[in-house]
C-alpha positions, -999 to 999 in steps of 0.1 A, spaced: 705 230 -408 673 211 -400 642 215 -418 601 208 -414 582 193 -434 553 174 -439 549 130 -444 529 117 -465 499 99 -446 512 111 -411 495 142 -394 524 150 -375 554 176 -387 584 160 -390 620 174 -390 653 166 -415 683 168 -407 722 157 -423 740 130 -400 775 130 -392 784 109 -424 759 133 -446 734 109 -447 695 130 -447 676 117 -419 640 128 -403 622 120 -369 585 130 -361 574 160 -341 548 141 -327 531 175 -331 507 186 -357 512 222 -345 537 242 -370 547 266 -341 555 240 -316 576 211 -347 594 247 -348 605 250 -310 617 214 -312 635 218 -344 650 253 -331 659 233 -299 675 200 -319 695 230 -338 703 244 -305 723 208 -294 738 202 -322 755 233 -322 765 228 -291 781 197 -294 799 212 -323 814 236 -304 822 207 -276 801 229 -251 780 191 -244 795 160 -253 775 136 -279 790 101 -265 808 86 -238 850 83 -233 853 44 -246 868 37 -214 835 44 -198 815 27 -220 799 -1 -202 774 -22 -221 744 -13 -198 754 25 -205 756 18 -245 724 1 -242 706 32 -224 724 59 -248 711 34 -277 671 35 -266 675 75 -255 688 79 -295 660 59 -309 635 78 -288 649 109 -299 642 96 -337 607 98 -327 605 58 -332 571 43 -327 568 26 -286 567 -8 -291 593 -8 -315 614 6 -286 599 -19 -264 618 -46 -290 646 -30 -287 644 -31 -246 634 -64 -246 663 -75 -275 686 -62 -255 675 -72 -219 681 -111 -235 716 -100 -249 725 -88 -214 714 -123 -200 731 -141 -224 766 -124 -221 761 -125 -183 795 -109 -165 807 -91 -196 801 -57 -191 820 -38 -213 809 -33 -252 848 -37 -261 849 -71 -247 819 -86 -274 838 -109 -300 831 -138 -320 832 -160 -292 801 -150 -279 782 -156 -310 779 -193 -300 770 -181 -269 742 -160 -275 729 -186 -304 727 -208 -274 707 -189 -251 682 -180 -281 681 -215 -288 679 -236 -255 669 -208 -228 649 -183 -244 631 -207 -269 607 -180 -288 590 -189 -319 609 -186 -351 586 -152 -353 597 -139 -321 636 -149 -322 640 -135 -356 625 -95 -342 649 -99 -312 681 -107 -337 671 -81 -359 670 -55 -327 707 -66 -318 718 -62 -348 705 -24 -352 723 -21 -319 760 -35 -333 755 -12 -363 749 17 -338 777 11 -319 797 9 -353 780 42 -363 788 61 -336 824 52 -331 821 30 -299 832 -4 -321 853 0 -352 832 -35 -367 802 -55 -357 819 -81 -336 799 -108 -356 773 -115 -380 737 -121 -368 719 -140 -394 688 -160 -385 695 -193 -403 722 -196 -375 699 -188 -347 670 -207 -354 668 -244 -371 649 -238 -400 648 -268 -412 635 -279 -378 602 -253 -385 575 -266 -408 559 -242 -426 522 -242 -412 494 -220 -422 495 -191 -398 461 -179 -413 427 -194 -401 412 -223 -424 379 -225 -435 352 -226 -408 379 -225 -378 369 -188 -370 332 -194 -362 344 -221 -341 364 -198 -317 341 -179 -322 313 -199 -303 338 -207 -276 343 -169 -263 320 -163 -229 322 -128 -233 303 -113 -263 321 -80 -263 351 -97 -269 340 -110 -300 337 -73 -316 372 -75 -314 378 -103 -331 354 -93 -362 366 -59 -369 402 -78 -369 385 -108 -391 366 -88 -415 396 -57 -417 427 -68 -412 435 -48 -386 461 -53 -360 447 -60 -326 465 -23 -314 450 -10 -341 415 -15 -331 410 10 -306 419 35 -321 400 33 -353 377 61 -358 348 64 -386 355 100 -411 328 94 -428 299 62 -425 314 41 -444 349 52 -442 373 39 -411 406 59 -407 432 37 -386 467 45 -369 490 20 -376 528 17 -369 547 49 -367 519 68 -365 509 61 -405 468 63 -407 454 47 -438 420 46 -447 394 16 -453 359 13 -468 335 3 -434 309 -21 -438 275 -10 -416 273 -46 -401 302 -37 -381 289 -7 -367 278 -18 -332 311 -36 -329 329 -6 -333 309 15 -307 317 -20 -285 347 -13 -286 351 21 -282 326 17 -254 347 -10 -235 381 -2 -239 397 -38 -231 436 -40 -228 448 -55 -257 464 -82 -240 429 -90 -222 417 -95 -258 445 -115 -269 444 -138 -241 408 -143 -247 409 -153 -284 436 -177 -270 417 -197 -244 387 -197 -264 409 -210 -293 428 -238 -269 392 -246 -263 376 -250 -296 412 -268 -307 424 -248 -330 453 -233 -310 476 -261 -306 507 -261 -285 529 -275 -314 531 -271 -349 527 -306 -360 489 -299 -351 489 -338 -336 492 -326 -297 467 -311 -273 473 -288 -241 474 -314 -219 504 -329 -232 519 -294 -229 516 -296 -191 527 -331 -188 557 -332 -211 583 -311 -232 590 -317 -261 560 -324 -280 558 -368 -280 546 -369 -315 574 -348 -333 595 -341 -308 598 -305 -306 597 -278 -280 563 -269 -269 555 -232 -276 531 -210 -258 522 -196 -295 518 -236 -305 507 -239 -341 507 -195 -344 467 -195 -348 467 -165 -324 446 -130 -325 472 -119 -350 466 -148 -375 430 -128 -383 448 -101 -402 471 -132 -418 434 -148 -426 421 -114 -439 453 -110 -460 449 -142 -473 412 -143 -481 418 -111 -500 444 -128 -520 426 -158 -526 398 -133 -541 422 -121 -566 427 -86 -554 461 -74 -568 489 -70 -536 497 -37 -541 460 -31 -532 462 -58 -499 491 -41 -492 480 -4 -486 448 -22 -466 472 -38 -446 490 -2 -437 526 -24 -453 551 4 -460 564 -23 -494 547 -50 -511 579 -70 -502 563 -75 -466 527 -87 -483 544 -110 -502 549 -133 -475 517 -144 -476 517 -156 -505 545 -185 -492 520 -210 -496 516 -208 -534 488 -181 -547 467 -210 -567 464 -229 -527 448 -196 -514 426 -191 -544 413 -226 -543 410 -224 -505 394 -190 -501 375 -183 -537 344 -181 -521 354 -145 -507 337 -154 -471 339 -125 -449 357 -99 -476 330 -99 -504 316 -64 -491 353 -53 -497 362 -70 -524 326 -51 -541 338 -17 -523 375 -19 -536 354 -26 -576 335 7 -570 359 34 -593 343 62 -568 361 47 -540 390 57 -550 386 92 -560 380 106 -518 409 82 -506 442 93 -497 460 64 -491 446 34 -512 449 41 -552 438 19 -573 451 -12 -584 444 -36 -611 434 -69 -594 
């Protein structure tokens, strides 16, 4: 039997249920109305049973299970968990490049450890993503192996997927992925449209992701409540200068892929988006040659990773570099573990505090976050020794 009930930090109902192998799952309603979360769980009840019964079948014959069809029933499944879009949109595009790579195989039963090279090849000489990039579409094949497994269509994953293989890591240097000192204003003064830059701000000064931004809606004047993945809203303290840039935004409504292609020319222009990670080569050289002629490696559209997303990698930073504990960065960030905000701490927590002490552009928060009354309204940031 299925069950509502309520998650923490979501305003939607969400249902539980006990898999085939007893494991307790849930998937969102994507309703907040107790009446209607109640239809849909009556109506999930209402499958299941029949499938029991063998009224519907749950799966394909394995004779008829083509690897396009596995792929389709795969996505429908992960829709039907209530997933979040654009994790479903990895999925798609994960499995769009495994199709490509495998070219004529078309049946799931065929996949074996042969076509590991294979696929490692595609990633590596064809597809060519950033280590970033390539390491989200692994991760997507590899749910779908495990699903297949799951479900009965494969009795084993037909190979391991582990991104050392995959990507050369000794062939990516680590570079800052977070803006340095001063390189912000300078994109800054490169952007022809101005209502582009409130954008970039609310990203710079919050630490919020760029689809994030839209949606963010003031509860209170200085209190922001954002969306983030899966529907989770957290809430942050809201500084007054950034008022006007808020109402910009909600005023102009830009696609985010508008925005991020902004911050990108203007960040080509001002030069701190290079097409490489050595930093040494301009985007000139990117149209005239491949690989890069200083260190030799393949150009990447994403160059040194100084895109609209390293603002909230600069925000995280800056607020670690103020000394604000990570349990606290984390729940500004909206991370579900302090595992994921550890990563930004690869580049040694004494670096960031000698390169970001001076707090610029998170002192308001830093002096909100101090305030013990902050804490004692909000429902998603507790409070943290720094």
């Amino acid at each position: 039997m299925a069950e509502l009930l309520k998650q923490k930090n979501s305003p939607y109902w969400y249902i539980r249920y006990t898999d085939d192998i007893g494991k307790r799952r849930k998937f969102s309603s994507k309703t907040k109305n107790k009446s209607m979360a109640l239809k849909i769980k009556n109506d999930y009840e209402a499958q299941e049973m029949a499938i029991k019964h063998g009224i519907v079948e749950k799966k394909k014959k394995k004779s008829d299970m083509s690897l396009n069809n596995a792929i389709n029933d795969f996505l429908d499944d992960k829709k039907i968990s209530g997933l979040a879009i654009g994790t479903i949109k990895n999925y798609r595009l994960a499995l769009v490049n495994l199709q490509d790579a495998l070219g004529s195989l078309t049946s799931i039963y065929k996949i074996g450890p042969t076509d590991r090279p294979v696929i490692r090849r595609y990633f590596r000489k064809t597809l060519r993503l950033n280590p970033q990039g390539t390491n989200i579409r692994l991760r997507s094949i590899k749910v779908f192996m495990r699903w297949l497994v799951k479900n009965g269509f494969l009795d084993k994953v037909p190979f391991e997927i582990d991104r050392d293989t995959f990507i050369k890591i000794k062939d990516v240097d680590k570079k800052p992925r977070f803006l340095m000192p001063g390189e912000f204003e300078k994109v800054m003064d490169e952007f022809v449209n101005d209502n582009m830059k409130a954008y970039c701000r609310l990203a710079f000064r919050l630490g919020l992701r760029l689809g994030e931004i839209p949606t963010a809606k003031l509860i209170t004047p200085k209190r922001l409540r954002v969306i983030g993945k899966g529907d989770k809203d957290r809430t942050l303290p809201f500084p007054e200068d950034l008022l006007s840039d808020l109402e910009t935004v909600q005023n102009t409504n830009y696609n985010t892929d508008s925005v991020s292609w902004s911050w990108s020319q203007a960040a080509k222009k001002s030069g701190v988006l290079k097409p490489c990670t050595c930093g040494k080569s301009d985007w000139s050289e990117f149209a005239k040659s491949d690989p890069c002629p200083y260190c030799k490696k393949p150009f990447d559209r994403n160059g040194n990773g100084k895109t609209f997303h390293s603002l909230r990698h600069t925000f995280a930073c800056r607020m670690i570099g103020k000394g604000v504990s990570l349990l606290v960065v984390r729940d500004l960030l909206g991370h579900t573990t302090v595992k994921t905000t550890e990563d930004y701490l690869t580049w040694g927590q004494d670096y960031l505090i000698e390169l970001f002490s001076d707090g610029n552009g998170v002192n308001w928060l830093y002096d909100a976050l101090s305030d013990p009354n902050w804490y004692q309204n909000s429902t998603t940031i507790e409070s943290a020794s720094a």
